[in-house]
C-alpha positions as CSV (number, residue, x, y, z in Angstrom):
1,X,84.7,128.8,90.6
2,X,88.1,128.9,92.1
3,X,89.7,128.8,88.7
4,X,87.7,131.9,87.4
5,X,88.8,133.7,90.5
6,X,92.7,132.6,90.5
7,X,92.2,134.1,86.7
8,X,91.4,137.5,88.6
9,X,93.6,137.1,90.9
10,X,96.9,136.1,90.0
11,X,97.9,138.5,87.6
12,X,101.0,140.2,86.6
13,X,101.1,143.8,84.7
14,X,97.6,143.2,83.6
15,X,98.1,139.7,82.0
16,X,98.1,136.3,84.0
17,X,100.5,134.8,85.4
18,X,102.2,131.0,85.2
19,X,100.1,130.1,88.3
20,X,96.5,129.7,86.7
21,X,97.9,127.2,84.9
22,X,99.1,125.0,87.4
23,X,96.3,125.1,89.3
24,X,94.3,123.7,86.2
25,X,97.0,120.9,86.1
26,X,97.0,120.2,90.2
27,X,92.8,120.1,90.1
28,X,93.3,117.6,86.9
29,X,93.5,114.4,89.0
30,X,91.0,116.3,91.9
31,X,88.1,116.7,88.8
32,X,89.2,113.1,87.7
33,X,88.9,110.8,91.2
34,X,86.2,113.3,92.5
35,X,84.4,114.2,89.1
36,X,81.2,116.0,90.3
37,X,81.4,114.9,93.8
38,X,80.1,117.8,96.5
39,X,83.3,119.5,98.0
40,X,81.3,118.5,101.8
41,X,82.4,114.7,100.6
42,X,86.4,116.1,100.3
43,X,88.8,115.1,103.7
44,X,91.7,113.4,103.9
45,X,91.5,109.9,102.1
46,X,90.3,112.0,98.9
47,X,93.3,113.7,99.4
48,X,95.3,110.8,99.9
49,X,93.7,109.1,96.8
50,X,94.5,112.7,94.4
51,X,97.8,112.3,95.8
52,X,98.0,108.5,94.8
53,X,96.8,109.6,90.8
54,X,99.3,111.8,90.7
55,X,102.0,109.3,91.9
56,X,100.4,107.2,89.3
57,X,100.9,109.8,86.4
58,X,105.0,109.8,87.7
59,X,104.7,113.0,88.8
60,X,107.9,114.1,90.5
61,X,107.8,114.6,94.4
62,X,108.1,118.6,94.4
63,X,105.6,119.0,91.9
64,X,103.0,116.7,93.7
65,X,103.7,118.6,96.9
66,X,103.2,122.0,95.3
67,X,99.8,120.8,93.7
68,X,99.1,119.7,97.4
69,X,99.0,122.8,98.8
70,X,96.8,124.6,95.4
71,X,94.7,122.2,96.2
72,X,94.5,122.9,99.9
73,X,94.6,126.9,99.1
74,X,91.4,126.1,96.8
75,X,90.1,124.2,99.8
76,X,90.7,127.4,102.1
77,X,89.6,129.6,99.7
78,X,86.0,127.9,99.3
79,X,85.8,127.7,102.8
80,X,86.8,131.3,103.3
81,X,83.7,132.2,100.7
82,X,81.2,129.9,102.1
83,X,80.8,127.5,99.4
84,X,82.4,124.7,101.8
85,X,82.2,123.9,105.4
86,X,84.9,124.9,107.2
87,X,85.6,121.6,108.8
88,X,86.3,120.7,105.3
């Protein structure tokens, strides 16, 4: 759901922008260690463990840090629209 609505959201003159995409690539190892797990079940050693894949894939520091904070923004976001609690 948060993809559709960063599809909405982040656009530029109409057409979308880089961002959509690297959210897709920063929830990659989220959907992969989580698969279809409830979003309730998400704190900090799930984080810690999507961080660890993406270490794993030799993804540079900055680039694992950015897709740290998409994934807390999608975090806040669900949270913001109810479909999380907002302990999560």
């Amino acid at each position: 759901m948060y993809i559709e609505f960063a599809r909405g959201y982040y656009l530029k003159d109409g057409n979308q922008t880089g961002e959509v995409y690297c959210i897709q690539l920063a929830l990659k190892p989220l959907r992969k260690s989580g698969g279809r797990e409830k979003i309730s079940y998400f704190g900090p050693r799930k984080l810690t463990q999507v961080r660890e894949e993406m270490i794993a894939l030799d993804w540079a520091r900055n680039t694992i840090n950015q897709a740290v904070m998409r994934i807390t923004r999608m975090l806040r976001w669900a949270s913001g629209n109810e479909y999380a609690d907002a302990s999560i």
